[in-house]
KOLZA-487028 format. One record per residue (C-alpha): residue in one letter; x, y, z. Coordinates in nm, 4 decimals, padded with zeros to 6 digits. Example, Ala and Ser with C-alpha at 12.3 -4.5 7.8 and 13.67 -1.06 7.14 Angstrom:
{site "A"; {01.2300; -00.4500; 00.7800}}
{site "S"; {01.3670; -00.1060; 00.7140}}
//
This chain:
{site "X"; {-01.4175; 09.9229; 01.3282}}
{site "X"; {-01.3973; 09.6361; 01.5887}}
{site "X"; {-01.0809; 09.4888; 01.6814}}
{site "X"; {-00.9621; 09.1250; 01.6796}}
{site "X"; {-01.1972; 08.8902; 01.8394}}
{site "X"; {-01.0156; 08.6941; 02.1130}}
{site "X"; {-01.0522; 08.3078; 02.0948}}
{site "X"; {-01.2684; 08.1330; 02.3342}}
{site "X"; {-01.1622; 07.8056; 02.4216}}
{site "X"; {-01.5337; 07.7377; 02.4691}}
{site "X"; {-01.6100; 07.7683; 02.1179}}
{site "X"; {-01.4419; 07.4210; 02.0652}}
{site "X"; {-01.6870; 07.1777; 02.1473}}
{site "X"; {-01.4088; 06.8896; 02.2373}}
{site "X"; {-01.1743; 07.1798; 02.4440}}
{site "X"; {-01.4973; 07.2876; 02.6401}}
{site "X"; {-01.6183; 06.9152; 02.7326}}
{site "X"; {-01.2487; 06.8645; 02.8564}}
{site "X"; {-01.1834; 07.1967; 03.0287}}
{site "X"; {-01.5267; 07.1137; 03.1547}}
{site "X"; {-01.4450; 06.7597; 03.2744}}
{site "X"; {-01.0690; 06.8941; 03.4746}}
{site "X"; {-01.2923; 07.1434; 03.6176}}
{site "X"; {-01.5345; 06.8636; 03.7774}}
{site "X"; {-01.2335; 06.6742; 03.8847}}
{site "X"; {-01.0999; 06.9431; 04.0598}}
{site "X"; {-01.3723; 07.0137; 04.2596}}
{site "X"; {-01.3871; 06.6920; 04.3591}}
{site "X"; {-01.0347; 06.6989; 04.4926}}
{site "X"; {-01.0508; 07.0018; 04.6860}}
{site "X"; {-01.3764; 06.8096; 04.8458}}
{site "X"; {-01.2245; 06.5416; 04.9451}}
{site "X"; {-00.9266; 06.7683; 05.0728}}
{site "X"; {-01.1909; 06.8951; 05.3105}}
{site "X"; {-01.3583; 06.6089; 05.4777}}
{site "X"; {-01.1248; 06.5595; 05.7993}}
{site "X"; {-00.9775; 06.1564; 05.9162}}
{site "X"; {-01.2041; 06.0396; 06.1811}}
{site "X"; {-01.0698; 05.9743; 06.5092}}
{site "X"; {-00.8346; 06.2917; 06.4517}}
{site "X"; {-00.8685; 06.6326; 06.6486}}
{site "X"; {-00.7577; 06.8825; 06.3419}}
{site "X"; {-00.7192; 07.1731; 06.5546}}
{site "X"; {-00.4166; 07.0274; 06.7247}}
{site "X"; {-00.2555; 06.9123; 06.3861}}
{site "X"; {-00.3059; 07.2936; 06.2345}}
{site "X"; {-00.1493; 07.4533; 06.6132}}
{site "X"; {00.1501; 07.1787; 06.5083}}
{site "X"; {00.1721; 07.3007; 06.1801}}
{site "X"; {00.1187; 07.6341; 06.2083}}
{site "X"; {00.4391; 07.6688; 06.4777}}
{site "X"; {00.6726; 07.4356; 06.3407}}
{site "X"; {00.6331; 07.2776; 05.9981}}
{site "X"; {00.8397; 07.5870; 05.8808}}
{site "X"; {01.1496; 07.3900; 06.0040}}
{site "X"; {00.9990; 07.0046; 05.8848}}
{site "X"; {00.9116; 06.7815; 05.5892}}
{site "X"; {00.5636; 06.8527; 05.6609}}
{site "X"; {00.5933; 07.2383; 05.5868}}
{site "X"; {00.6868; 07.0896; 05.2236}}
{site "X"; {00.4493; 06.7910; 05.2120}}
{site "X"; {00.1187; 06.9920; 05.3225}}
{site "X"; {00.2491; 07.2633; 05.0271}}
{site "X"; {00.1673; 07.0227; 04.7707}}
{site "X"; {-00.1175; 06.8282; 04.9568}}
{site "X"; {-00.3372; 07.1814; 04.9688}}
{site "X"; {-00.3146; 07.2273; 05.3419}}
{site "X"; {-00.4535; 06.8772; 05.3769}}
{site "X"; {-00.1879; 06.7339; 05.6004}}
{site "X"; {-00.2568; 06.9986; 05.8363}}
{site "X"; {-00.6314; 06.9515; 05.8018}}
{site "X"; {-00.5888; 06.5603; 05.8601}}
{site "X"; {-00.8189; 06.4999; 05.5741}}
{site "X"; {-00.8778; 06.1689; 05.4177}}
{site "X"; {-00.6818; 06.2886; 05.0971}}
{site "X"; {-00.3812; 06.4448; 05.3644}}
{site "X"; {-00.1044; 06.2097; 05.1118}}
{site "X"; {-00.2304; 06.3987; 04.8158}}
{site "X"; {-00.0386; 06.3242; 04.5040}}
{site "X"; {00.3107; 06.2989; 04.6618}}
{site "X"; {00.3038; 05.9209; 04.6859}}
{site "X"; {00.2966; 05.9174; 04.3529}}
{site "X"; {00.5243; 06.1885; 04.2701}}
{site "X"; {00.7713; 06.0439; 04.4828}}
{site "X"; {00.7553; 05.7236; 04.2938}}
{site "X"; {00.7664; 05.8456; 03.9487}}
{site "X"; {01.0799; 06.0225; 04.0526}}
{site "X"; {01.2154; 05.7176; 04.1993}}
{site "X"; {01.2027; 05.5379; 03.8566}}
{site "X"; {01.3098; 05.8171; 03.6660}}
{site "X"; {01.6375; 05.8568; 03.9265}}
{site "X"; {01.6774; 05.4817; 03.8601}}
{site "X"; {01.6999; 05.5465; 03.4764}}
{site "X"; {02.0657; 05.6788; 03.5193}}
{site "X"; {02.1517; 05.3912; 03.7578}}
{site "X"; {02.0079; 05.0998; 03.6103}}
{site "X"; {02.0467; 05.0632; 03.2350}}
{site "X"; {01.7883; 04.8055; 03.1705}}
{site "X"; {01.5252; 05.0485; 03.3445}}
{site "X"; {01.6697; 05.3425; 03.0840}}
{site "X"; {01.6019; 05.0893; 02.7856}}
{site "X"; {01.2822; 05.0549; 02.9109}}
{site "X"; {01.2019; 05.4022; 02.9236}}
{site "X"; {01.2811; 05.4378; 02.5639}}
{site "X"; {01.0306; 05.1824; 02.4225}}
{site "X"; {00.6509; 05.1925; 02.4138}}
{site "X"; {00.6044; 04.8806; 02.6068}}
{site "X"; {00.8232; 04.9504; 02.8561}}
{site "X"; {00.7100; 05.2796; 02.9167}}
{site "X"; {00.3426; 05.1142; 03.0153}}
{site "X"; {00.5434; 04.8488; 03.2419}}
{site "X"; {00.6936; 05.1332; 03.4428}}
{site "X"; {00.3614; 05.2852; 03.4749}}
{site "X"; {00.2460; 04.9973; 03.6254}}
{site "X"; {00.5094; 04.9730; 03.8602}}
{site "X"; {00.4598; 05.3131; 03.9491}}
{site "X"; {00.1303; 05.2474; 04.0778}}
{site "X"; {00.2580; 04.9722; 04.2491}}
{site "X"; {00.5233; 05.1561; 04.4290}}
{site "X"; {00.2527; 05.4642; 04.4918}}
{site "X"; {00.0683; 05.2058; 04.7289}}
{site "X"; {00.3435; 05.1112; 04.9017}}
{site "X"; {00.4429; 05.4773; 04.9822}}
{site "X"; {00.1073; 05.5495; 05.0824}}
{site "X"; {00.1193; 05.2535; 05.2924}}
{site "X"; {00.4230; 05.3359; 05.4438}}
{site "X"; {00.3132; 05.7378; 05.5108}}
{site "X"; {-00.0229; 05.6428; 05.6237}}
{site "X"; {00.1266; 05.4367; 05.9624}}
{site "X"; {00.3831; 05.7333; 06.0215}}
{site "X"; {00.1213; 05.9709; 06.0009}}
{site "X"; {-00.0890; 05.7772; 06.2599}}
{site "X"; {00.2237; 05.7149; 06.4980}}
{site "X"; {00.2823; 06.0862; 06.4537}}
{site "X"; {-00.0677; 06.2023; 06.5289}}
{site "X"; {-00.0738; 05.9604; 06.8838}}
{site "X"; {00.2329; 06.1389; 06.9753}}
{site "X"; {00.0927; 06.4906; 07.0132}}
{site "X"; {-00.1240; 06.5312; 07.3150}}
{site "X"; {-00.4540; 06.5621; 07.2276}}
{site "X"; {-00.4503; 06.4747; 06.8639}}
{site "X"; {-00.6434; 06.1196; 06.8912}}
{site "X"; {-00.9196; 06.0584; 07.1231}}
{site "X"; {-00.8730; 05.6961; 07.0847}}
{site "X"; {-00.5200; 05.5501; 07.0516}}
{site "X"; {-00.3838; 05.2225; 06.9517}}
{site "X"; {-00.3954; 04.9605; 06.6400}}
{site "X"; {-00.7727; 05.0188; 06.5839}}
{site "X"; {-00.6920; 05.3740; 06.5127}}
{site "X"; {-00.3882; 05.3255; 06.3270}}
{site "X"; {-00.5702; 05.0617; 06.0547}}
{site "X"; {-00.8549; 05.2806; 06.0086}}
{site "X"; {-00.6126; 05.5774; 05.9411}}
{site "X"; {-00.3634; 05.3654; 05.7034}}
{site "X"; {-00.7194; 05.2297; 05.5075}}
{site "X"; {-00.8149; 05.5490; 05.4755}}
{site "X"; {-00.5206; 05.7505; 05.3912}}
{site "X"; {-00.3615; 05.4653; 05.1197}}
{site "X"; {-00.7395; 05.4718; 04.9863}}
{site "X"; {-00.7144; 05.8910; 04.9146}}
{site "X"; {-00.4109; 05.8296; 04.7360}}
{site "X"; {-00.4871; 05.5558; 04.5193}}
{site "X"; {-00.7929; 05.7907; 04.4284}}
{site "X"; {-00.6247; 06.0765; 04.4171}}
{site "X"; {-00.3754; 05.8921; 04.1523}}
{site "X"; {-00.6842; 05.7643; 03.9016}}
{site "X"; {-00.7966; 06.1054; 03.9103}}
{site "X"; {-00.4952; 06.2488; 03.8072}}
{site "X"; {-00.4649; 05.9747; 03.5423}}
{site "X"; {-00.8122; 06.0625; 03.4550}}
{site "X"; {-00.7199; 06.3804; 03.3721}}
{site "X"; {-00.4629; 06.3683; 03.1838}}
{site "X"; {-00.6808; 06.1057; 03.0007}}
{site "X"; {-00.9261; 06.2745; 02.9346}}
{site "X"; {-00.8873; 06.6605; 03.0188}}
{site "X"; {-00.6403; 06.8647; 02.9064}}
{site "X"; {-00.3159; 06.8822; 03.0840}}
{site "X"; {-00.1042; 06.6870; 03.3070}}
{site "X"; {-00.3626; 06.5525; 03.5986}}
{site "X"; {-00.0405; 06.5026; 03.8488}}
{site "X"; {00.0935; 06.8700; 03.7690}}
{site "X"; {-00.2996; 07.0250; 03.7588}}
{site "X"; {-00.3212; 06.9010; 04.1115}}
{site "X"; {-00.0449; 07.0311; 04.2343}}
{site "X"; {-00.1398; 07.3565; 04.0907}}
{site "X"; {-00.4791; 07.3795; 04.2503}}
{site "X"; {-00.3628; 07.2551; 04.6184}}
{site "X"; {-00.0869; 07.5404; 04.5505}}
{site "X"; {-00.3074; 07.8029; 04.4079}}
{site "X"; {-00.5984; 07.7472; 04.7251}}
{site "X"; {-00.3220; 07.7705; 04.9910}}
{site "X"; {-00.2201; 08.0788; 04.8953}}
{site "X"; {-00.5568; 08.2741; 04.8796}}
{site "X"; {-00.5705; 08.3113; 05.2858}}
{site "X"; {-00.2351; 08.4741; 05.2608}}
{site "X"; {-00.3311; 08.7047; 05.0569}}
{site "X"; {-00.6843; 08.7878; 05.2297}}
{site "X"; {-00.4606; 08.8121; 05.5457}}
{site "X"; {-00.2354; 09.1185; 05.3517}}
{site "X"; {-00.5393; 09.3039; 05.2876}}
{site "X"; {-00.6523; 09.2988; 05.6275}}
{site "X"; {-00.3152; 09.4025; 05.7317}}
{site "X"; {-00.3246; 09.6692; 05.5207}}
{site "X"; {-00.6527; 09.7814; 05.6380}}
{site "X"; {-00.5615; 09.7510; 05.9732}}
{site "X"; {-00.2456; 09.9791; 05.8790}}
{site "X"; {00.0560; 09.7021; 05.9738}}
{site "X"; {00.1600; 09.7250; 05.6286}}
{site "X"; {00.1552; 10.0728; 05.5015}}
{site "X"; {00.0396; 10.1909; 05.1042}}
{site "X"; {00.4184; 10.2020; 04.9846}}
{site "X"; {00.4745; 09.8933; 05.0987}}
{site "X"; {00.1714; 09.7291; 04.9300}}
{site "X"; {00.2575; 09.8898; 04.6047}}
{site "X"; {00.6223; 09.8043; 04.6129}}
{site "X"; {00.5075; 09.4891; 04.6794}}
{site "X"; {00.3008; 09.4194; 04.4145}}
{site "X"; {00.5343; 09.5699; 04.1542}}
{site "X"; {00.8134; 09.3242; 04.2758}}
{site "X"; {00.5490; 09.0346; 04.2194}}
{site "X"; {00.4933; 09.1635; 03.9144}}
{site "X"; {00.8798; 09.1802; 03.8264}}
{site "X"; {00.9338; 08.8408; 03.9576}}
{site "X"; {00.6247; 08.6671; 03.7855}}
{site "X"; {00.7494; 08.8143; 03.4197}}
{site "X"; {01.1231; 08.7244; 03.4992}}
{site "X"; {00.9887; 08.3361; 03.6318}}
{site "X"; {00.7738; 08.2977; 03.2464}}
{site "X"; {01.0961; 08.4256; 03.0694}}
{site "X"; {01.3483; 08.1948; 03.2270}}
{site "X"; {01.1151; 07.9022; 03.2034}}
{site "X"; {01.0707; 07.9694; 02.8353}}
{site "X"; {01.3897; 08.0738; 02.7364}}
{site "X"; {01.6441; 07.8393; 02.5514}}
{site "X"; {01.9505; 07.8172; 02.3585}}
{site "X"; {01.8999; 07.6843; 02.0167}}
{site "X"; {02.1771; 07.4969; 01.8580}}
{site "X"; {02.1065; 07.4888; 01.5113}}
{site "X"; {02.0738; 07.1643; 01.3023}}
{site "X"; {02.1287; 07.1144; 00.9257}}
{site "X"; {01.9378; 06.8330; 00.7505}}
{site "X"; {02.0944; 06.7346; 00.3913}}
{site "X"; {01.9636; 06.7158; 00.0969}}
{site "X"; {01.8470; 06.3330; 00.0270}}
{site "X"; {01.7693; 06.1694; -00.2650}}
{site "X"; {01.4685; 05.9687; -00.3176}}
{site "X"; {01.4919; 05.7791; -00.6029}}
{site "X"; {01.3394; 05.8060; -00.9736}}
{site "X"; {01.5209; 06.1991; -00.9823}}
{site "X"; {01.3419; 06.3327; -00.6569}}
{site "X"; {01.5248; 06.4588; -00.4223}}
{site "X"; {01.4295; 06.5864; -00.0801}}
{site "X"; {01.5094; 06.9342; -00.0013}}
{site "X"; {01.7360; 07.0101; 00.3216}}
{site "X"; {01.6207; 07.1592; 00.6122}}
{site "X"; {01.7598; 07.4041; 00.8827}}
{site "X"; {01.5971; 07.3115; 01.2657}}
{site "X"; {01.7291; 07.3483; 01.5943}}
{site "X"; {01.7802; 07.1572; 01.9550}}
{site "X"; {01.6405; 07.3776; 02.2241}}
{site "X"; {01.8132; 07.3928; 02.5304}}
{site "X"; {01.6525; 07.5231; 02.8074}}
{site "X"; {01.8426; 07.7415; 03.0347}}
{site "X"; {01.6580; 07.5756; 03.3343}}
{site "X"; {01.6004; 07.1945; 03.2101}}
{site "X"; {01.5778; 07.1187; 03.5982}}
{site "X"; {01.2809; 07.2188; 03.6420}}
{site "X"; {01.1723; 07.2527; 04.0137}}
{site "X"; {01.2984; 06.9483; 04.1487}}
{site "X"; {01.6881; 07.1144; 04.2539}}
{site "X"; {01.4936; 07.3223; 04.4704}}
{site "X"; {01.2831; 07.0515; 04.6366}}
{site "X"; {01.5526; 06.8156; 04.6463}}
{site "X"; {01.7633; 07.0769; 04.8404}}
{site "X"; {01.4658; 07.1455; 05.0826}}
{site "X"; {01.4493; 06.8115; 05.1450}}
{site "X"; {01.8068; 06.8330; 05.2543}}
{site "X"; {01.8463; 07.1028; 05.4659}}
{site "X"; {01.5379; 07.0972; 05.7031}}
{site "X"; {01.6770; 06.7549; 05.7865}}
{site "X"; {01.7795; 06.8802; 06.0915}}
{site "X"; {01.5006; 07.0595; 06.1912}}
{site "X"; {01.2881; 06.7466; 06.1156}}
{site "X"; {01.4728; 06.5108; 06.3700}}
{site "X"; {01.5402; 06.7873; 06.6485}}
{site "X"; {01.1450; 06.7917; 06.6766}}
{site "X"; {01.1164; 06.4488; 06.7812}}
{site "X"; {01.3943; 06.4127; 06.9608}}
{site "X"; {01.5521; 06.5811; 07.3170}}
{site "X"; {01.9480; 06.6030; 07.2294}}
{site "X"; {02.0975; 06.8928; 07.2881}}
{site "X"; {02.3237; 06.8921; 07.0124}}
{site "X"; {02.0669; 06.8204; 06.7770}}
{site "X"; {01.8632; 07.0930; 06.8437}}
{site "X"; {02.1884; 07.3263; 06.8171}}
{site "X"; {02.2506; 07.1864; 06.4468}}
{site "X"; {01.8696; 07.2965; 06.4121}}
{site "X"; {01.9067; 07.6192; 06.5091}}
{site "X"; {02.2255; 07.7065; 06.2811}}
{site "X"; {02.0213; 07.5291; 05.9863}}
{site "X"; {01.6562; 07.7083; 06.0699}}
{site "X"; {01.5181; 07.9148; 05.8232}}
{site "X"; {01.6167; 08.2919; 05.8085}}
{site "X"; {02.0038; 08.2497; 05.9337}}
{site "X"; {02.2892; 08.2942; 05.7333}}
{site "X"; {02.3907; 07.9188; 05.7422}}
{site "X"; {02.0421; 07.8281; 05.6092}}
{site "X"; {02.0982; 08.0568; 05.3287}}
{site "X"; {02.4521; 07.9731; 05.2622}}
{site "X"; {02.3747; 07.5851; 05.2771}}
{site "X"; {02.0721; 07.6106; 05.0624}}
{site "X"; {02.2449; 07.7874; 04.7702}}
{site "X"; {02.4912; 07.5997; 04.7120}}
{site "X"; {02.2657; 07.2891; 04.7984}}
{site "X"; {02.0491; 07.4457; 04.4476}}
{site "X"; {02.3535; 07.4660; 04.2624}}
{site "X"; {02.4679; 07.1138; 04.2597}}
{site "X"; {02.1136; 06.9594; 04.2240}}
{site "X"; {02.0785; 07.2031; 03.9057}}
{site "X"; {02.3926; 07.0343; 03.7480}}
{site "X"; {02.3496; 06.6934; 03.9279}}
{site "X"; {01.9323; 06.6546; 03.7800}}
{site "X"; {01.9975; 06.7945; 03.4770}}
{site "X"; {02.2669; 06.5241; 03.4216}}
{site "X"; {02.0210; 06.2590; 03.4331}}
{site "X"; {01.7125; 06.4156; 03.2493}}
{site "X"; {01.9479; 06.5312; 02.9390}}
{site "X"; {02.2195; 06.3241; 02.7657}}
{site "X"; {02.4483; 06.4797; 02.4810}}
{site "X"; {02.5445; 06.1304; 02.3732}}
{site "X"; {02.2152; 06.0095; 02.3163}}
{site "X"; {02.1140; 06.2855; 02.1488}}
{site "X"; {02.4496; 06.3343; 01.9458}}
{site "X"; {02.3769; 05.9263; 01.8129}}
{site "X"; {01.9596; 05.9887; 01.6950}}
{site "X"; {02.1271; 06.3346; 01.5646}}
{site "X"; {02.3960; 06.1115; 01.3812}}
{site "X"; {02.1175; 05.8475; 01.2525}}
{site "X"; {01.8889; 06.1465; 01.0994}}
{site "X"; {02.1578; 06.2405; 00.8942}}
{site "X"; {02.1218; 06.5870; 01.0769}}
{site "X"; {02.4398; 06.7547; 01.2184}}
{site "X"; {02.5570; 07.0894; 01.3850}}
{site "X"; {02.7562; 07.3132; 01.1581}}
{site "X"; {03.0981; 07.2994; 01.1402}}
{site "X"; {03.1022; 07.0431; 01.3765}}
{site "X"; {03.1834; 06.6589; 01.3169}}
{site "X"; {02.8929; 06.4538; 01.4261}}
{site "X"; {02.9606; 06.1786; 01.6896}}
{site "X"; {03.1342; 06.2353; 01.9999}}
{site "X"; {03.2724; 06.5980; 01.8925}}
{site "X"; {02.8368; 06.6684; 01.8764}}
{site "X"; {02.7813; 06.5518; 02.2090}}
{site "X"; {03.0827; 06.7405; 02.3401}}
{site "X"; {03.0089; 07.0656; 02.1647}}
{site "X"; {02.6009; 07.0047; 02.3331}}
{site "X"; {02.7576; 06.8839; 02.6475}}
{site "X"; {02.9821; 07.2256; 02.6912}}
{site "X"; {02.6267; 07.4455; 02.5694}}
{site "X"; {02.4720; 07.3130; 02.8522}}
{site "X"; {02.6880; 07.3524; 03.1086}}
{site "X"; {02.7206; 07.6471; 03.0157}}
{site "X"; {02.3430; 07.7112; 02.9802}}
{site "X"; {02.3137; 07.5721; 03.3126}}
{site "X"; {02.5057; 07.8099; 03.5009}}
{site "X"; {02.2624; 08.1352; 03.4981}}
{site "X"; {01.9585; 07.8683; 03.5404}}
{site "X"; {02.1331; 07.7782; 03.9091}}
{site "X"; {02.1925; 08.0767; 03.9959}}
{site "X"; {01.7899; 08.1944; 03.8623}}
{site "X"; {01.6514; 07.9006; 04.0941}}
{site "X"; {01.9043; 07.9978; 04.3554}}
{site "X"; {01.7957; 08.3309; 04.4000}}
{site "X"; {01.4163; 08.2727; 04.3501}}
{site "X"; {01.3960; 08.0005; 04.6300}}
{site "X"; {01.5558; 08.2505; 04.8748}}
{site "X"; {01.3499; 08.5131; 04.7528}}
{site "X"; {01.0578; 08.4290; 04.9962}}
{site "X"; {01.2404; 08.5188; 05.2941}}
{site "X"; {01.3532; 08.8123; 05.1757}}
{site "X"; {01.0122; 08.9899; 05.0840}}
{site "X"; {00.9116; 08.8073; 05.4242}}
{site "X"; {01.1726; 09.0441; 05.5903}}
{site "X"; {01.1580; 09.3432; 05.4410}}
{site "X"; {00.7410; 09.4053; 05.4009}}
{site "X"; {00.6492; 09.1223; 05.6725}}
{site "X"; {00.3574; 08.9447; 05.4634}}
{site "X"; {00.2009; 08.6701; 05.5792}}
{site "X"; {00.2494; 08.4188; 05.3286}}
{site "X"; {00.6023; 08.3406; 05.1602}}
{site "X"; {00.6073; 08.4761; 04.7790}}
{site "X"; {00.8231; 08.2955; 04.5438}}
{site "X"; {01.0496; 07.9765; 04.5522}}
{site "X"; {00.8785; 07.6225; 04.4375}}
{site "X"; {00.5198; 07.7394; 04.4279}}
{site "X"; {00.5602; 08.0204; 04.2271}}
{site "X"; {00.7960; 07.8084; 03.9666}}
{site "X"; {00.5166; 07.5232; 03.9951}}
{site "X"; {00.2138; 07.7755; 03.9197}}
{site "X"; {00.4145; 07.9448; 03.6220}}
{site "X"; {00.5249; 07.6022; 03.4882}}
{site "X"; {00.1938; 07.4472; 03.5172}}
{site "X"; {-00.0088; 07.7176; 03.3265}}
{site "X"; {00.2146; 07.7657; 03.0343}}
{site "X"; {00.2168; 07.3992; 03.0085}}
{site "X"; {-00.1469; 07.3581; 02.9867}}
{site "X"; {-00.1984; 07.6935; 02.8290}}
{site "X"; {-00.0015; 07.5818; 02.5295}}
{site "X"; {-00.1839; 07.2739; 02.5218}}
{site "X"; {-00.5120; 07.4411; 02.4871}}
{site "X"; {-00.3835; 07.6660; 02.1911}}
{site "X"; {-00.2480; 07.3098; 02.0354}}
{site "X"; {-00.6134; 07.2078; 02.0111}}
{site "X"; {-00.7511; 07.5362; 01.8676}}
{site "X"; {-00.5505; 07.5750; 01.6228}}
{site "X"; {-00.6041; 07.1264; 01.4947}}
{site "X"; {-00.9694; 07.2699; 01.5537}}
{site "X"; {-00.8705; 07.5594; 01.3249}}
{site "X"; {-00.7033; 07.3746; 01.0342}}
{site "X"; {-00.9724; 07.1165; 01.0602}}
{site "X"; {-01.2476; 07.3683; 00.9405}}
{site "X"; {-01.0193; 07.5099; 00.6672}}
{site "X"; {-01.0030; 07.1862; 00.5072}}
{site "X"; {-01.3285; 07.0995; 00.5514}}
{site "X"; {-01.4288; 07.4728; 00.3728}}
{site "X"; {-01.1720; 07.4946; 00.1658}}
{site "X"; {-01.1018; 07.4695; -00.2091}}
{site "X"; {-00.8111; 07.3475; -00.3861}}
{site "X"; {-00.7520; 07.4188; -00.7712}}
{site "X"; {-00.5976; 07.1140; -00.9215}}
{site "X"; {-00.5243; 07.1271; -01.2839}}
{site "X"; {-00.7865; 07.4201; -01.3481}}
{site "X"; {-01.0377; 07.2899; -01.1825}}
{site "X"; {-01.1920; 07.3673; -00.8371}}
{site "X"; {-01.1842; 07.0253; -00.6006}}
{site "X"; {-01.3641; 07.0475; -00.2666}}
{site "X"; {-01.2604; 06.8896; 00.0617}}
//
């Protein structure tokens, strides 16, 4: 007796040429993410990195570019030009209420694409030139210094962005998955396999001992599981759909549904958006000699209590502050009100978006505190077993959201494959008599 035979996704013909075509982009990527700037010596940008980014934007930027930044490649921007821009347009949403009308409708959806692209090249523009000034500035970094460089290195930078966007675009296009979010997950997923060859050595070389490595890995374990649950988990608010009638005697059965509301709608972004914040300091005291600078650096550097303190409550806000923007109980209490759908025992209108508005808040609460204490996990399991790579925070919310995403995607399209060949094989009796389809 053989048990239940586990689905390949390669058994689809249209999953397998898609999963086939992400995998070829991929590759691609991480080959351009390899072939260094000209004109640049890497090995000082990687001593730069490797001693201070910790305290700088580029500790964050060369996270999501794959190491690239560090590496000087000609894809160093990665995808965070356009990241960056797509979040600048969805900010403006909640500021500018012709830009939210347009993100309701079809048209104006594509229109803010466009711009999007627009604004990418810009960015890329913009980063390019600082990343050449930046580069002339540490000694040894450029053989050749001056305006020739810095053209060549904006050319060539902007140009691994814009291709690095169409290949995302591509992707999503054509693949399976979001391209932006895949991309992400792959520059994540390749930095962190040197950290963990680095453990094993350590191990072997007996700096971390056998209890260590075993409590470690059951606390990744622990912290993996409880990062899929609170990234699936929701309160549902139910919904009641009346019965309707549709003329000549029918009438259309109600329905019972639900609104799902996540307990962390946020997302990732509270946590970057805090980052962003409070290495501030940190970024400005490296290029500059005031005294008092550097001070405010030191009380905000990573690993002291007023980084810790500052950050948390940094998480907290942005949690409430971005999930404002990305979820509105009026807008949803009106469509709800046009459906002819309401919440039981509650009076649809502004008493809906109330009764949502007080769920969420609610909701929200043990979401902050989740993404609070998972981006300060990392320097905790830093401290106590002395790894050398950071475990936790935005990568390890990225990876998780990222593969459920695209994992759920890829059971969407076995299970149309599924239905397709019942119908195809199946037979329907109509009347006493067999019909085929």
């Amino acid at each position: 007796m053989t048990g239940p035979r586990i689905p390949n996704p390669f058994d689809v013909p249209e999953l397998k040429e898609k999963i086939l075509f992400v995998l070829m982009c991929l590759a691609i990527y991480r080959l351009g993410a390899h072939i260094a700037t000209p004109g640049v010596n890497v090995a000082v940008i990687r001593d730069f990195m490797t001693n201070q980014a910790a305290q700088t934007f580029f500790g964050i930027y060369d996270l999501f570019a794959g190491g690239g930044l560090s590496r000087a490649t000609v894809l160093a921007l990665g995808i965070m030009p356009y990241i960056s821009a797509s979040i600048m347009f969805q900010l403006g949403g909640a500021v500018f209420p012709q830009l939210e009308k347009m993100q309701k409708e079809e048209e104006g959806r594509k229109q803010i694409t466009q711009w999007t692209r627009y604004v990418t090249v810009a960015l890329a523009l913009g980063q390019s030139y600082g990343f050449a000034i930046f580069t002339e500035q540490l000694a040894g970094a450029v053989a050749n210094p001056g305006w020739g460089f810095r053209l060549m290195t904006v050319l060539i930078l902007t140009t691994g962005a814009i291709f690095v966007m169409w290949l995302g675009e591509q992707i999503t296009e054509r693949g399976i998955g979001n391209g932006m979010s895949l991309l992400i997950f792959f520059s994540i997923m390749q930095g962190m396999w040197p950290g963990f060859f680095r453990t094993i050595d350590m191990v072997r070389g007996g700096v971390i001992t056998p209890p260590k490595i075993v409590v470690l890995a059951a606390t990744m374990v622990v912290v993996v599981a409880g990062v899929v649950a609170m990234t699936v988990a929701a309160r549902r608010i139910p919904i009641q759909i009346p019965r309707k009638v549709m003329g000549r005697g029918r009438v259309r059965e109600g329905s019972k549904t639900y609104i799902p509301i996540r307990l962390n709608s946020a997302g990732v972004m509270p946590i970057i958006f805090a980052q962003s914040i409070v290495i501030v300091p940190g970024t400005i005291a490296t290029f500059s000699n005031w005294p008092w600078l550097q001070s405010l650096a030191d009380t905000f550097a990573p690993q002291t209590n007023g980084y810790y303190i500052t950050y948390g409550l940094l998480i907290l806000f942005f949690t409430y502050f971005y999930t404002s923007i990305i979820f509105n109980p009026v807008d949803l209490a009106e469509n709800l009100k046009k459906q002819g759908g309401f919440i039981p025992g509650v009076k649809p209108g502004s008493d809906t978006a109330d009764y949502i508005d007080g769920v969420l808040t609610r909701v929200t609460l043990p979401g902050a505190v989740f993404l609070t204490a998972i981006a300060l996990l990392p320097f905790f399991v830093f401290r106590a077993f002395g790894t050398p790579f950071f475990f936790g925070g935005t990568a390890l919310l990225i990876i998780v959201g990222v593969a459920l995403d695209t994992i759920v995607q890829v059971q969407q399209h076995m299970h149309v494959r599924h239905y397709d060949d019942f119908m195809k094989k199946g037979r329907v009796k109509f009347r006493g008599r067999r019909r085929y389809m």
